[in-house]
N, C-alpha and C positions, 0 to 999 in steps of 0.2 A: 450378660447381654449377648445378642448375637451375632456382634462383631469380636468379641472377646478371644484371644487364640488359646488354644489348647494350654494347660498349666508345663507341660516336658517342654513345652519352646525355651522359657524363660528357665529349665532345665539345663538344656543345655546350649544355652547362651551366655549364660553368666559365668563368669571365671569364678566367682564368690561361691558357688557352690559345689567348687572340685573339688573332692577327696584326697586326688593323687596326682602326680605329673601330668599324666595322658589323660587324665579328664580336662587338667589345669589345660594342657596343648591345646586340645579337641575345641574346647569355648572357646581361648583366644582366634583360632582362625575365622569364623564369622566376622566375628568383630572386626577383623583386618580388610575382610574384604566388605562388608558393609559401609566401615571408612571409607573405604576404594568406590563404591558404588555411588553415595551420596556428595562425594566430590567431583566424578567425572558427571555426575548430573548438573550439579549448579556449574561446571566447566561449559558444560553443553548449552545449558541457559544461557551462558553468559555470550557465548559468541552468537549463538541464534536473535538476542537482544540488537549485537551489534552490527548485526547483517545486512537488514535496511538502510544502513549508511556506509557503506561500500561507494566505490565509483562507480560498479556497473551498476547496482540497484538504485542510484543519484541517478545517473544518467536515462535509465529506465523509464524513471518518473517522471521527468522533464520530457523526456519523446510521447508519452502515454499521455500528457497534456497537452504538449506541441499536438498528438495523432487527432484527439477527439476535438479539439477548437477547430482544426481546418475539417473534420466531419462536417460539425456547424456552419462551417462559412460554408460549405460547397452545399449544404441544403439552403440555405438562404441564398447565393450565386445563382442555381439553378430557378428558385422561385420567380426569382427579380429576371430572369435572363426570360423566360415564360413567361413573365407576367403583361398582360396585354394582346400577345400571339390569339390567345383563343378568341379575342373581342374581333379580328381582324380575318381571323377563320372564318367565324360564321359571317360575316359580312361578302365574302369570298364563291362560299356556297350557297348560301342565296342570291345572289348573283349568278351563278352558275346553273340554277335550276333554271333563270328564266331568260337567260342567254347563250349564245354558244361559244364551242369551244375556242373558238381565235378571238372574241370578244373576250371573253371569259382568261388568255393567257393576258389580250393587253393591257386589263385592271390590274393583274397581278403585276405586270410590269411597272405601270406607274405606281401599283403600290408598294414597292419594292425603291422607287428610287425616291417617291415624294414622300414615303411616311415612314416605312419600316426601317430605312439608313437613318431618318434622323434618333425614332426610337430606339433603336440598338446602340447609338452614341448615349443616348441620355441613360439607358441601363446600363451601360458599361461605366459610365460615371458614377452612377449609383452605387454600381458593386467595387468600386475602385475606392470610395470611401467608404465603405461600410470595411474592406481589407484593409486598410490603412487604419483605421482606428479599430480594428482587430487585432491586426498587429501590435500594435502600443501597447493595448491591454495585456496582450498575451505575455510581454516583455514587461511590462510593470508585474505583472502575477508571476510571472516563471522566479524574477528576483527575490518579489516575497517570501515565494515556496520556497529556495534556498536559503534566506538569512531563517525564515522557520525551522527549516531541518538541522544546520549550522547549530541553531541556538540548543535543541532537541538534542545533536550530536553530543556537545560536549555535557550536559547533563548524564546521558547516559557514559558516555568518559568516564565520567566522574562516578557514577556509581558500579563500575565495571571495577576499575582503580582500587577501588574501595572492597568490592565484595571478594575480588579473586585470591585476597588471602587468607581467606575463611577455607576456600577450595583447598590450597595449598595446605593448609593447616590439617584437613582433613587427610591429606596424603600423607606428610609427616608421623599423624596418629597412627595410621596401618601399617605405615614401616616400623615403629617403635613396639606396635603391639605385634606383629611379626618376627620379631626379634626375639621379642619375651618366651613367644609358642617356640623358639629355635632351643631356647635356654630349658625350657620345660622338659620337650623331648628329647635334647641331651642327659637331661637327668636322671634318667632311669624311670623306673616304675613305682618308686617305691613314693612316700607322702611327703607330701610339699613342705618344703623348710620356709622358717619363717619370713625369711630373706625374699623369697618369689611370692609366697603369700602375700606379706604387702604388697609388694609392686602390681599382685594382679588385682589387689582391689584397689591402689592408687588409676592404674591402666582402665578399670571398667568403669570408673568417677570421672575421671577424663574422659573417656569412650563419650557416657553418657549426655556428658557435657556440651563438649562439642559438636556430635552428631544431632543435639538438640537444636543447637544454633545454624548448623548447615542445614536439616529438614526444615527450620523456621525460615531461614535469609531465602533457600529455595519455593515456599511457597509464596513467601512473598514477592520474591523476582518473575513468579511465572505471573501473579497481577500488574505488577509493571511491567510486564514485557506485551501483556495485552493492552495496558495504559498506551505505552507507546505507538503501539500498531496501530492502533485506533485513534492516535495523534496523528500521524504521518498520516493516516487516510484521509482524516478530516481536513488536516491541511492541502491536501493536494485537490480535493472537492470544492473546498473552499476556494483555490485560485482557479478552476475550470471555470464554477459560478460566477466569478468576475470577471473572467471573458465572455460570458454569456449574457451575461447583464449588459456587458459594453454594447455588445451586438443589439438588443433588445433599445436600448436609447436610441441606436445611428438610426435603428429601420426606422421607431416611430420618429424621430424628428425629420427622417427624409421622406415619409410616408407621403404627406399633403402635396406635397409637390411631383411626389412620383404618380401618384392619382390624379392629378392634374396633368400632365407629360400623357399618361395614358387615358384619360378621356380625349383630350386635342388630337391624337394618332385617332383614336377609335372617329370622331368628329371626322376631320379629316378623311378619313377612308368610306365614310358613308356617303360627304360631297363628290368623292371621285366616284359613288357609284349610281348617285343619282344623275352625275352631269353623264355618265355611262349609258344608264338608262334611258 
């Protein structure tokens, strides 16, 4: 097949097919450091797993929620703070076309003190509860997101606990088969006595063994560590949309009434400009 590697890899990889010391040496070092390499990898898995729950990455998340809810309010704040100005405009300048300019400032003056003050109090009340049960929300959702990540944290705990001493294990193996390659090439040149014979095919049974188990536990920690990520995202999406949902209620149940507020303003400013008229 055309993933298959060259047949001299497995040459000279395997301690089982030395001849002599320095073949026996030459295969054990791989090994050693292959140990080495598949261990500092699931090490590396294992903290990048656990980095999302740090306190500055907690912290992070909580502000990155806190930052985009107050986006949303201050786009809805500013709606509700506009909303009616333009009915009260064009009422303004048509007035303006067919009056003049000192008639035209004293509309704007009573409409300034007879309609626009009262409307800017009823929009500020509006935008005063729609931030108040923003708030709430964002403080019921920020808690959730916590006891989720909380809950998330010690799971991943728990398989952190668990996996890092497969890591360890793997370390152990490269010191032990490092040791063997010490003994080899101490040995001279000459062909391997029975005594290191076994041990390097004990050493390459082991090798194979375990480096099975750490290439296996490793890929399967790189799926859960994307499990994960994709947990903590979803969790944190998830309590945005409930502050956004909240927001979405306050406006329509204040809607009718604030449509109301602003027809009476708009009403209102049309009698001041026919009694003008």
């Amino acid at each position: 097949m055309a993933h298959d590697l060259p047949g001299w890899v497995a040459e000279l990889t395997d301690p089982r097919r030395a001849g002599t010391l320095d073949e026996l040496a030459d295969r054990l070092v791989p090994l050693a450091e292959h140990a080495i390499d598949v261990s500092r990898r699931l090490q590396t898995q294992l903290s990048e797993l656990n980095d999302p729950f740090k306190r500055e990455a907690l912290y992070g998340r909580v502000e990155r929620l806190k930052s985009r809810a107050g986006e949303a309010l201050d786009e809805i704040t500013a709606e509700i703070a506009g909303s009616g100005t333009d009915r009260i405009e064009r009422i303004c300048s048509s007035f303006a076309e067919r009056a003049g300019h000192a008639r035209t400032l004293e509309l704007r003056r009573r409409l300034d003190a007879e309609v626009v003050a009262d409307l800017d109090r009823h929009r500020a009340r509006v935008a005063g509860e729609v931030a108040a049960r923003t708030s709430a929300a964002l403080e019921d959702a920020t808690q959730r997101l916590l006891t989720q990540v909380e809950e998330l944290a010690k799971a991943v705990t728990a398989l952190i606990h668990e996996v890092l001493p497969l890591a360890r294990e793997g370390l152990t193996l490269a010191s032990r088969i490092s040791a063997l390659s010490l003994r080899a090439r101490q040995g001279g040149r000459g062909p391997i006595p029975p005594q290191l014979k076994d041990a390097g095919t004990q050493t390459s049974q082991a090798f194979e063994e375990a480096v099975g188990r750490l290439e296996l536990e490793w890929a399967a920690l790189g799926a859960r560590s994307a499990t994960v990520r994709a947990a903590l995202r979803g969790a944190e999406e998830s309590a945005y949309s409930r502050v956004t949902a909240e927001m979405t209620r306050c406006v329509e149940e204040l809607a009718p009434e604030h449509m109301r507020a602003l027809k009476e303003a708009e009403d209102r400013a049309r009698t001041l400009f026919e009694e003008s008229a």
